[in-house]
MMTF fields as JSON, N, C-alpha, C and O atoms, coordinates in Angstrom:
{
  "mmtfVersion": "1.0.0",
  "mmtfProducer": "UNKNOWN",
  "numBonds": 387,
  "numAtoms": 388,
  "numGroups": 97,
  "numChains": 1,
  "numModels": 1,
  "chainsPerModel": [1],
  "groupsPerChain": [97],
  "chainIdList": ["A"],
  "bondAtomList": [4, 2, 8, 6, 12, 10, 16, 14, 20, 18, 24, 22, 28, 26, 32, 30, 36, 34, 40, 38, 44, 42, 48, 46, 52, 50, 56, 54, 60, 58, 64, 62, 68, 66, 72, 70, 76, 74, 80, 78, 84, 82, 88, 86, 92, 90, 96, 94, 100, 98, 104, 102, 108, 106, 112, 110, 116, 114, 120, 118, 124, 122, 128, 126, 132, 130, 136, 134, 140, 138, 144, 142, 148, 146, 152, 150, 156, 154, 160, 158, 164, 162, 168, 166, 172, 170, 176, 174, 180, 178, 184, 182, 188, 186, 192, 190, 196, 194, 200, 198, 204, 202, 208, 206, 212, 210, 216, 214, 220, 218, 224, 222, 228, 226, 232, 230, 236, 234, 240, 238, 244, 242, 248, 246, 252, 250, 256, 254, 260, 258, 264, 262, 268, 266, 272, 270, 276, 274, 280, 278, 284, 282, 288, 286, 292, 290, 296, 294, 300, 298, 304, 302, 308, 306, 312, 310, 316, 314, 320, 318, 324, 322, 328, 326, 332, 330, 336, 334, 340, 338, 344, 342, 348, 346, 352, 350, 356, 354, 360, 358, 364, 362, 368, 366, 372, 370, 376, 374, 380, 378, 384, 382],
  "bondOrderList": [1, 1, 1, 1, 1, 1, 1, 1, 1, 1, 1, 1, 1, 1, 1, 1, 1, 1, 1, 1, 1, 1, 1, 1, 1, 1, 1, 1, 1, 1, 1, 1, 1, 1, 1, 1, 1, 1, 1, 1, 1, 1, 1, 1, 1, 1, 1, 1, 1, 1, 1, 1, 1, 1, 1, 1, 1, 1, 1, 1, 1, 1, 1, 1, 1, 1, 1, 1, 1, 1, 1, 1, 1, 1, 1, 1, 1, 1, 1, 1, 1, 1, 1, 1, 1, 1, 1, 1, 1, 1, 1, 1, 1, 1, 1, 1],
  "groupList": [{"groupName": "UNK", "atomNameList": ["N", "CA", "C", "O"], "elementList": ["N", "C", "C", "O"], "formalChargeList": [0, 0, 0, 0], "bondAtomList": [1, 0, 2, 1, 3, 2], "bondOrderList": [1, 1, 2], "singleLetterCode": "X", "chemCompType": "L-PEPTIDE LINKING"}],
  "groupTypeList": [0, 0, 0, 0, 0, 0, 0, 0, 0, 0, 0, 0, 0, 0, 0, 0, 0, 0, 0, 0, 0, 0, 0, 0, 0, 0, 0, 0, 0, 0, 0, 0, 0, 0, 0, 0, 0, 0, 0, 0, 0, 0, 0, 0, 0, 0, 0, 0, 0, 0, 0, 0, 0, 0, 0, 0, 0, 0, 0, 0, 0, 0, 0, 0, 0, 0, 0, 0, 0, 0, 0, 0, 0, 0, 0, 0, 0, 0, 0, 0, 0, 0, 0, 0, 0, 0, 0, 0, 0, 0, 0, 0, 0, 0, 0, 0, 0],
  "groupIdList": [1, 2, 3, 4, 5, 6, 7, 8, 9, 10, 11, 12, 13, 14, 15, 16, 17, 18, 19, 20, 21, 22, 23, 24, 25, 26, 27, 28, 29, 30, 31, 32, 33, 34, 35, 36, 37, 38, 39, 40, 41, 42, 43, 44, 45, 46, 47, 48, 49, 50, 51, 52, 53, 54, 55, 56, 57, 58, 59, 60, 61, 62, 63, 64, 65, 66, 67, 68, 69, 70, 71, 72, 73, 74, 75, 76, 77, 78, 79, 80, 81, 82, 83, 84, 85, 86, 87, 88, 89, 90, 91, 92, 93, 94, 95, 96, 97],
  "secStructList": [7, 7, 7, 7, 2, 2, 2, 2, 2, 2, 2, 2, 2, 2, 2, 2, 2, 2, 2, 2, 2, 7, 7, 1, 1, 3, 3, 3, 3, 3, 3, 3, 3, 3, 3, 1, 7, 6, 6, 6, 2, 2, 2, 2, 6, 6, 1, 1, 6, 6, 6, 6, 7, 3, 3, 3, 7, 7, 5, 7, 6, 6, 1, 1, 3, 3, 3, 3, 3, 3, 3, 3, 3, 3, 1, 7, 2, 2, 2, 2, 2, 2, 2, 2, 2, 2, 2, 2, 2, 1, 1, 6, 6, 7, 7, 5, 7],
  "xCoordList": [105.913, 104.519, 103.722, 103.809, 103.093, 102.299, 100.667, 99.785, 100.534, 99.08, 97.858, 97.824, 96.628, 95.863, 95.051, 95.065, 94.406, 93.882, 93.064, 93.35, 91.906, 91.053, 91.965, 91.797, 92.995, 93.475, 94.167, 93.79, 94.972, 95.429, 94.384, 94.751, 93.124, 92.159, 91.28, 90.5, 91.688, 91.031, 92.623, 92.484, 93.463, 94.454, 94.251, 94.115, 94.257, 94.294, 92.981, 93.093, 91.742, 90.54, 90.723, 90.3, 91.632, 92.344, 92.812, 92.356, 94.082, 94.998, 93.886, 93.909, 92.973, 92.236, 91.516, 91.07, 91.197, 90.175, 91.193, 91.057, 92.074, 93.096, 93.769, 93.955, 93.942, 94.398, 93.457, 93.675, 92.186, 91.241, 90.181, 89.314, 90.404, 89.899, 91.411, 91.221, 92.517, 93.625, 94.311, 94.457, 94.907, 96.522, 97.852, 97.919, 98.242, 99.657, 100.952, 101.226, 101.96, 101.336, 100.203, 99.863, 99.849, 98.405, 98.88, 99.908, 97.704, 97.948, 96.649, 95.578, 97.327, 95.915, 96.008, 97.046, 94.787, 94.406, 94.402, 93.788, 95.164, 95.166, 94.297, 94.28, 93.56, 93.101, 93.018, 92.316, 93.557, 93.742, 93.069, 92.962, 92.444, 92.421, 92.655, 92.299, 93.773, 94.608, 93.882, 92.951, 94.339, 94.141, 94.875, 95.978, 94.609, 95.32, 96.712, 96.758, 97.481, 98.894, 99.864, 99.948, 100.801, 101.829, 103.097, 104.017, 103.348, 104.105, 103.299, 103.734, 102.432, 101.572, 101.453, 101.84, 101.096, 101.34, 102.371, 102.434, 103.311, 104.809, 105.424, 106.552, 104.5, 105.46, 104.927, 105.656, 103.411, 102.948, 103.588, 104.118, 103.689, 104.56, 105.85, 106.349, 106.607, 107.896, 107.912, 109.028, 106.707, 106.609, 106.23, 106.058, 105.854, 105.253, 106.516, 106.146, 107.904, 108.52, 109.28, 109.899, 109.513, 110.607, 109.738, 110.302, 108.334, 107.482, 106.85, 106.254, 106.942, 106.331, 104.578, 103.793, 104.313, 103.096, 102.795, 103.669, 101.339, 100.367, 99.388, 98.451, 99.835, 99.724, 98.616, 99.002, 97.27, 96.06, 95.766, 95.82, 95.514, 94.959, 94.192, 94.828, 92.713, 91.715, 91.465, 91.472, 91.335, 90.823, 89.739, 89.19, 88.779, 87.835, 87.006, 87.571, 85.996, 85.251, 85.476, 85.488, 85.667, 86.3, 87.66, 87.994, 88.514, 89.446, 90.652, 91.843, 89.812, 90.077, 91.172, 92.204, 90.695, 90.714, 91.148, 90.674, 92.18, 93.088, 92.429, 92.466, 91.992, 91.818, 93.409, 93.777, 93.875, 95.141, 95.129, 95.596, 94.687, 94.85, 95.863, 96.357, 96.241, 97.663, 97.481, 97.215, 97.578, 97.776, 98.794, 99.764, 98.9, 100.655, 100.498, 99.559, 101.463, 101.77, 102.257, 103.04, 101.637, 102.381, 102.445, 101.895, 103.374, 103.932, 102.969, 102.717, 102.435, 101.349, 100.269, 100.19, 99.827, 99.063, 99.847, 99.665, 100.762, 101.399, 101.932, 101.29, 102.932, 103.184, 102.311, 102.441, 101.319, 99.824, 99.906, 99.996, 99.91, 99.366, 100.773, 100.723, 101.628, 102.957, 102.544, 102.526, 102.198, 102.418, 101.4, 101.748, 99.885, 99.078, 99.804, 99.328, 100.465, 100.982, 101.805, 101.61, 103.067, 104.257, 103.54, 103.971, 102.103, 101.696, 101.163, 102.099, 100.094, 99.559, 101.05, 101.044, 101.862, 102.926, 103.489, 103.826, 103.578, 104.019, 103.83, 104.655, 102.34, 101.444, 99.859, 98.756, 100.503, 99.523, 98.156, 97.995, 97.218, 95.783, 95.191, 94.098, 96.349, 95.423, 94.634, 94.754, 93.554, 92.28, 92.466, 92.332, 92.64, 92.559, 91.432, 90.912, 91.003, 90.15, 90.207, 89.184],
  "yCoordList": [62.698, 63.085, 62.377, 61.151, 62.931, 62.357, 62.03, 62.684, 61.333, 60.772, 61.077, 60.553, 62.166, 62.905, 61.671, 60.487, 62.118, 61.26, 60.114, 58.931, 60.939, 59.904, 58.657, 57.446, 59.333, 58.235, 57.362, 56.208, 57.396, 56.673, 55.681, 54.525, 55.993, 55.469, 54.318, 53.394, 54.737, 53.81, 52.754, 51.839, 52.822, 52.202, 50.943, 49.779, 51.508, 50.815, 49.491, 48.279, 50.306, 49.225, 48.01, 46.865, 48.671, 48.106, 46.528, 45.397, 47.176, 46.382, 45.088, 44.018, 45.291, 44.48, 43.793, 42.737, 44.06, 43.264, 41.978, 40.77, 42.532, 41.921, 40.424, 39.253, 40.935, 39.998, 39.031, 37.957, 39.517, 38.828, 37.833, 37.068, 37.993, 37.453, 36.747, 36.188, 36.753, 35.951, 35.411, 35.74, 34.354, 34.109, 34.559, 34.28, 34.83, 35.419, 34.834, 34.15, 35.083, 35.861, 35.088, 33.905, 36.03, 35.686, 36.673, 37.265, 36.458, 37.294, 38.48, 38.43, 39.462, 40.571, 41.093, 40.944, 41.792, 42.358, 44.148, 44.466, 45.143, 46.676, 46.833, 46.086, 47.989, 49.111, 49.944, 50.318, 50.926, 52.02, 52.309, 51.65, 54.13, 54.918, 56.224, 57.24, 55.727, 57.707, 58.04, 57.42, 59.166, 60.213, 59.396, 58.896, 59.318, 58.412, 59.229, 59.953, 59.206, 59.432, 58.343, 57.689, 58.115, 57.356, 57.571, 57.248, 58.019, 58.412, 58.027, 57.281, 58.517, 57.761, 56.568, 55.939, 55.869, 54.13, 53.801, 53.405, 54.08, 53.417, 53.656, 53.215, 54.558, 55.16, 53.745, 52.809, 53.664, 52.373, 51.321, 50.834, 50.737, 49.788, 49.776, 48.651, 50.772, 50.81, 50.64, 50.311, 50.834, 50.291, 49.326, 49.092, 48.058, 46.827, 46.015, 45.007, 46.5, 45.631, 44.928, 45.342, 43.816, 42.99, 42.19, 41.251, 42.378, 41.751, 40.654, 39.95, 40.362, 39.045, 39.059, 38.119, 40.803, 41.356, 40.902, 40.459, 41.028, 40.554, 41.962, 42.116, 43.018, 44.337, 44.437, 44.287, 44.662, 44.659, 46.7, 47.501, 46.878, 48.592, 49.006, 49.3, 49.239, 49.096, 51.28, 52.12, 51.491, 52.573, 52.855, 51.977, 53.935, 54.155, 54.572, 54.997, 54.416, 54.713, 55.995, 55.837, 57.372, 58.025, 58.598, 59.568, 57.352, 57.841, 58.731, 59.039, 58.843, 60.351, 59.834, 60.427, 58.598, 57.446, 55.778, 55.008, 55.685, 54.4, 53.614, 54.364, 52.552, 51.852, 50.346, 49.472, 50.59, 49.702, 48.506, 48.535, 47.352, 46.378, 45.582, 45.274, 45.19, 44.542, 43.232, 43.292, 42.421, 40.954, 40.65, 40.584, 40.418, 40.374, 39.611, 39.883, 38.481, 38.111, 39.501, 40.444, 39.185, 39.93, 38.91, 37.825, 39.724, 38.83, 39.16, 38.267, 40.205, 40.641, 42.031, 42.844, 42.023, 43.738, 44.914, 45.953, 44.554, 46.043, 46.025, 46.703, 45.43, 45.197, 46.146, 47.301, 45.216, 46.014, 47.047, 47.79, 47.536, 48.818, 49.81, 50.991, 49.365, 50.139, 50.756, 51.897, 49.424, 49.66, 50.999, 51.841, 50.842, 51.801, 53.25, 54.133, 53.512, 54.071, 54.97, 56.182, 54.056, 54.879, 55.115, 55.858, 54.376, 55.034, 56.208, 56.989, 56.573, 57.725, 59.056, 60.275, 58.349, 59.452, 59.825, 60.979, 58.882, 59.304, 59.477, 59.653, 59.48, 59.255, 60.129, 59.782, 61.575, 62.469, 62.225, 61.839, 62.721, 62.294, 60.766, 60.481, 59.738, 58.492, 58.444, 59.204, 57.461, 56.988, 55.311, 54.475, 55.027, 53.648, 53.112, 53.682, 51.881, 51.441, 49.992, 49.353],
  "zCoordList": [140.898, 140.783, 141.863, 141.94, 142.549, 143.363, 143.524, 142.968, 144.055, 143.372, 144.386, 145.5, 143.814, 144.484, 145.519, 145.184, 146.717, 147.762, 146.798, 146.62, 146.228, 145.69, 144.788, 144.937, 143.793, 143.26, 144.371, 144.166, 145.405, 146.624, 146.997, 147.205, 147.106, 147.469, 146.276, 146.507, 145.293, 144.169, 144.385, 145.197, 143.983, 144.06, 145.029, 144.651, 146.662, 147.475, 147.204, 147.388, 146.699, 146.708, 145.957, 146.124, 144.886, 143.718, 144.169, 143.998, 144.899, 145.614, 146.14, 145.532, 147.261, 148.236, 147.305, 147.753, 145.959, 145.313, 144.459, 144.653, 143.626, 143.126, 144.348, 144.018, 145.457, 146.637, 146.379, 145.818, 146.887, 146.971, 145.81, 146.234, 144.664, 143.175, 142.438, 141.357, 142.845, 142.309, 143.09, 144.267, 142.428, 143.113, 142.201, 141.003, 142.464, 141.891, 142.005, 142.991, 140.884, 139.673, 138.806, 138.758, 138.272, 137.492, 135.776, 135.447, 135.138, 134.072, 134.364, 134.968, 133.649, 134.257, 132.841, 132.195, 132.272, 131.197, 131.771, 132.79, 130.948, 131.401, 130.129, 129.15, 130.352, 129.299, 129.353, 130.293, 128.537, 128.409, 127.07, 126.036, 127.632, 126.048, 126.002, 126.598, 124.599, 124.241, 123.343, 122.83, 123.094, 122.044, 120.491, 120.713, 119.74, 118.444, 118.26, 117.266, 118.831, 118.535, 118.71, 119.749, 117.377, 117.895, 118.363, 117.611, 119.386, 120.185, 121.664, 122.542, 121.662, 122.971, 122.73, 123.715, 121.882, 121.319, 122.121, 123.285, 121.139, 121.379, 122.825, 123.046, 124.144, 125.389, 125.692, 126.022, 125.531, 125.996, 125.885, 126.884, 124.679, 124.07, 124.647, 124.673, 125.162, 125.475, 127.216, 127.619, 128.48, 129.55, 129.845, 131.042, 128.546, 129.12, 128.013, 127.411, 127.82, 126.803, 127.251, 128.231, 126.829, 127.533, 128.404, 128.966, 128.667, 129.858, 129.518, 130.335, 128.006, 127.215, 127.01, 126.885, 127.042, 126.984, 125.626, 124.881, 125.242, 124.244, 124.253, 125.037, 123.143, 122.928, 121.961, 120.801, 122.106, 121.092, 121.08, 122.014, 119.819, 119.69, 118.822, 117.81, 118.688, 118.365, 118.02, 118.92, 116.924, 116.972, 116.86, 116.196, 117.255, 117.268, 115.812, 114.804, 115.913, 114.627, 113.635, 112.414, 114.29, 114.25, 113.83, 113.15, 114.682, 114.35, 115.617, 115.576, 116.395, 117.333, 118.459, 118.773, 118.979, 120.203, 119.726, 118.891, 120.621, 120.301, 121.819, 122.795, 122.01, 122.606, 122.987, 122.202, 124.232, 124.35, 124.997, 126.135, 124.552, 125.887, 125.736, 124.651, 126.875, 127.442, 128.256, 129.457, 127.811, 128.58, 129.023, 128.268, 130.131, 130.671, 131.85, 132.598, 132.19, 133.487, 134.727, 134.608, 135.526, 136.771, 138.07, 138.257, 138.924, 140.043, 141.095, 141.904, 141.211, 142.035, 141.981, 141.06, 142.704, 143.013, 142.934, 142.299, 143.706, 143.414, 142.088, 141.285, 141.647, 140.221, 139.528, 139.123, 139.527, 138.625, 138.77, 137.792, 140.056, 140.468, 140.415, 140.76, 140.086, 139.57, 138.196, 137.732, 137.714, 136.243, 135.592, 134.764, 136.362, 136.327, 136.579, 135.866, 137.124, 138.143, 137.229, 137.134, 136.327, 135.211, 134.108, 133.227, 134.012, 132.263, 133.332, 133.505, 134.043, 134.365, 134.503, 134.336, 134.774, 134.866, 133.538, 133.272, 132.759, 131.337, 130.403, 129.506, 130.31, 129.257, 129.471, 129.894, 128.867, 129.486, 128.447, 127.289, 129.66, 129.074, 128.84, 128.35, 129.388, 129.198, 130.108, 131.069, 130.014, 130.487, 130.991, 130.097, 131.796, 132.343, 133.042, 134.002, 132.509, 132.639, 133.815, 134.059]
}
């Protein structure tokens, strides 16, 4: 799957800010928000496992919307920006924040 210009371009800014506000590895906080399904939960749960992640999921008032955050060591920017990278590929309709 390949990733449209603008997203290339958020990525990259991504990258230069991350360089520039850490040293690495560092721990970085992801957020994401799905649709309340668990199966979208658990794809999540199943690309940050083994990583010694700290997995918080907050549903919405509603009901409708799962809110995901992820505390995790990483080794660097790209890392990060991988990781952004396999949920957008596997995890249709999330929202990253």
């Amino acid at each position: 799957m390949s990733t449209a210009p603008n997203q290339d371009e958020f990525y990259d800014k991504l990258r230069g800010q991350l360089y520039d506000t850490s040293l690495w590895p560092a721990e970085y906080l992801y957020k994401f928000i799905i649709k309340t399904e668990s199966i979208k939960i658990a794809k999540i749960d199943a690309i940050f496992d083994n990583m010694g992640a700290v997995i918080n999921t907050i549903e919405s008032k509603n009901g409708k919307y799962t809110s995901v955050s992820i505390n995790v060591m990483m080794k660097n920017p790209d890392a990060v920006i991988g990781k952004y990278k396999e949920v957008a590929e596997k995890i249709e309709g999330v929202i990253s924040l």
